[in-house]
C-alpha positions as CSV (number, residue, x, y, z in Angstrom):
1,X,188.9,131.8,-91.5
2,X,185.1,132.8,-91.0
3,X,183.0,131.2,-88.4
4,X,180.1,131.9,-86.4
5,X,181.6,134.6,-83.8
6,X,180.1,135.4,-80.6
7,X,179.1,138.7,-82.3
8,X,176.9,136.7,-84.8
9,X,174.9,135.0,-82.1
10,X,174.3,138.4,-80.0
11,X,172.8,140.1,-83.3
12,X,170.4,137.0,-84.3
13,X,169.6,137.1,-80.8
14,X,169.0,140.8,-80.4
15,X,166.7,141.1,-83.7
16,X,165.1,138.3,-82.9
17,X,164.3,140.0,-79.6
18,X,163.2,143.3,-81.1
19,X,161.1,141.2,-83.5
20,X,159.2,139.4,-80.9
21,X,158.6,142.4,-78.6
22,X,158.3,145.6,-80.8
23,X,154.3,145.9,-80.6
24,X,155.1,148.9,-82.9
25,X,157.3,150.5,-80.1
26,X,161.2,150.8,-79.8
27,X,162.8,148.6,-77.9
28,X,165.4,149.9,-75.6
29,X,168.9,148.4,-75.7
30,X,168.9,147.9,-72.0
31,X,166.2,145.7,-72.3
32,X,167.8,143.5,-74.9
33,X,171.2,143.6,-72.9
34,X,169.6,142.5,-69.5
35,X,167.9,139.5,-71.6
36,X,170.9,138.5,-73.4
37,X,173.2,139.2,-69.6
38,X,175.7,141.3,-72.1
39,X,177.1,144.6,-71.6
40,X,175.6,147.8,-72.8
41,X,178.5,148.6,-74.7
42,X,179.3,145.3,-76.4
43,X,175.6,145.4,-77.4
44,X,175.5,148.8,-78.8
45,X,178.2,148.6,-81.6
46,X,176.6,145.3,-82.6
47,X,173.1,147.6,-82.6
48,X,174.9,150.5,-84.6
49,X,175.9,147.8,-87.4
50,X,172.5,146.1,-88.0
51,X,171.3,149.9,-88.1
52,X,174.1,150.2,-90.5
53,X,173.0,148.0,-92.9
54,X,169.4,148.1,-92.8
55,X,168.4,145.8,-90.4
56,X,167.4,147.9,-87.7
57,X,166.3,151.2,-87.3
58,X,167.3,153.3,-84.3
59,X,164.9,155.6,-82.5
60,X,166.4,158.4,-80.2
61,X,164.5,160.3,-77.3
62,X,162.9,159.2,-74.0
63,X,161.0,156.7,-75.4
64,X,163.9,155.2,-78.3
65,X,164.9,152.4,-78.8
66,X,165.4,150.2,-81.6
67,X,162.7,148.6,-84.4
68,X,163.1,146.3,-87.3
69,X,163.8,148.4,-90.0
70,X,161.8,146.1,-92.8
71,X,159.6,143.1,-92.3
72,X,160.3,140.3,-90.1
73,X,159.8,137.8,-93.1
74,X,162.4,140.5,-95.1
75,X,165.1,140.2,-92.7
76,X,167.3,136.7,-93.6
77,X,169.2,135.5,-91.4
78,X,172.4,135.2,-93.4
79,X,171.5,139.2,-94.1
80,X,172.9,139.0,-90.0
81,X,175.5,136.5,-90.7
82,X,176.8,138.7,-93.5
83,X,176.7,141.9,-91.7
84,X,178.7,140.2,-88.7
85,X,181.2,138.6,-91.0
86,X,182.6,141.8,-92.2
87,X,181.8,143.4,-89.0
88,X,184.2,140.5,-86.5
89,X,187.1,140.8,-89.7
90,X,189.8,140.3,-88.2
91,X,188.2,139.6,-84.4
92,X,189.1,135.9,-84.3
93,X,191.2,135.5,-87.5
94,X,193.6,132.7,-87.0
95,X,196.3,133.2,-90.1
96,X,198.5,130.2,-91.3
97,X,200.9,129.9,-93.7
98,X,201.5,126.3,-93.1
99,X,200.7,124.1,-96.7
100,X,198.3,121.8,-94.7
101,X,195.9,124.8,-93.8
102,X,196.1,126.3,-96.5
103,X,195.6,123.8,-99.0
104,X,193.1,120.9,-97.2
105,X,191.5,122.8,-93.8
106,X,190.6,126.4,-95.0
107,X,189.0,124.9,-98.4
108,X,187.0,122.6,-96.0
109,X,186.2,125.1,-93.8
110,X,185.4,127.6,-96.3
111,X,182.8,125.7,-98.1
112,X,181.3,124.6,-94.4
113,X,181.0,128.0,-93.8
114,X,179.1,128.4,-97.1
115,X,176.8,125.5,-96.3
116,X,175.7,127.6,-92.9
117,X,175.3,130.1,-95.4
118,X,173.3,129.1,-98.1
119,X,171.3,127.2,-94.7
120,X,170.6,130.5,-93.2
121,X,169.2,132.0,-96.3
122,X,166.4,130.0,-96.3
123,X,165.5,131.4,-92.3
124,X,163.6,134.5,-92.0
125,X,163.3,136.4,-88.7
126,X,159.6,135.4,-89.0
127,X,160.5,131.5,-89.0
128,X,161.9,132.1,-85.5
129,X,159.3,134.2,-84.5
130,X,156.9,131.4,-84.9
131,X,159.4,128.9,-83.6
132,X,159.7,130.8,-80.5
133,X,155.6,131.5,-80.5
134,X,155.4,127.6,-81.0
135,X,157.8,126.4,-77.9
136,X,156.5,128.6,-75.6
137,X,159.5,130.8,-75.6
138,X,157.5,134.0,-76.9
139,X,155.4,134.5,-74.0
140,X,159.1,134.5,-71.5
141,X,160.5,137.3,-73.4
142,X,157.8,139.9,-73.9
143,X,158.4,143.6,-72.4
144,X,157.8,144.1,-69.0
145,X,154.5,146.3,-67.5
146,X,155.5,150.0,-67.6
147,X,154.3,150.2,-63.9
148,X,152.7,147.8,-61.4
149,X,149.3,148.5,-59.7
């Protein structure tokens, strides 16, 4: 069965992070991680796969980071969703081979899933952006001074 892992949530949350703080520079993982109070580990693999499939781009060096790899109103969320999906397989698979699973709960949950699907096609990372920019949220989130005077 498919359903909206923890994994899914981190990655919306983490591009939607680097789309709201980029300014045109990287933004480091340990930054995002710190934000989101997950480990650096956990974070990076989820990192790797948006990189993986075009989401993000990955900087390295000093000053690397992370950056969007396309526009924030090219990135859909159900691109995330998607890339998740195949990325948790098996993570929190629950398999039953009992006839009342299989024939009336994973239809139903299978076409729920589908609905949050065809729902999150019609979000771009720009929506949230806004959403964010519009509830005051924005302003919280945006990257700390390099050094205080």
């Amino acid at each position: 069965m498919n359903n909206l892992s923890k994994k899914t949530f981190i990655a919306i949350e983490a591009v939607l992070y680097i789309a709201c703080n980029t300014g045109g520079k990287p933004v480091r993982s340990k930054e995002i991680c710190e934000y989101q109070g997950v480990t650096l580990r956990y974070l990076e693999h989820i990192l790797q796969n948006l990189v993986h499939v075009g989401i993000l781009k990955g900087v390295r060096g000093p000053k690397g980071g992370y950056l969007l790899a396309r526009d924030r109103r090219k990135i859909i969320l159900s691109d995330i969703f998607d890339s998740m999906q195949s990325f948790s397989s098996g993570e929190e698979k629950q398999e039953s081979k009992s006839p009342l699973c299989n024939v009336v709960i994973e239809p139903l949950w299978q076409q729920l899933v589908e609905n949050i699907r065809n729902h999150l096609s019609s979000i771009s990372i720009l929506d949230l952006c806004n959403q964010a920019q519009k509830s005051g949220i924005s302003g919280d989130i945006g990257r700390k001074p390099d050094f205080i005077i």
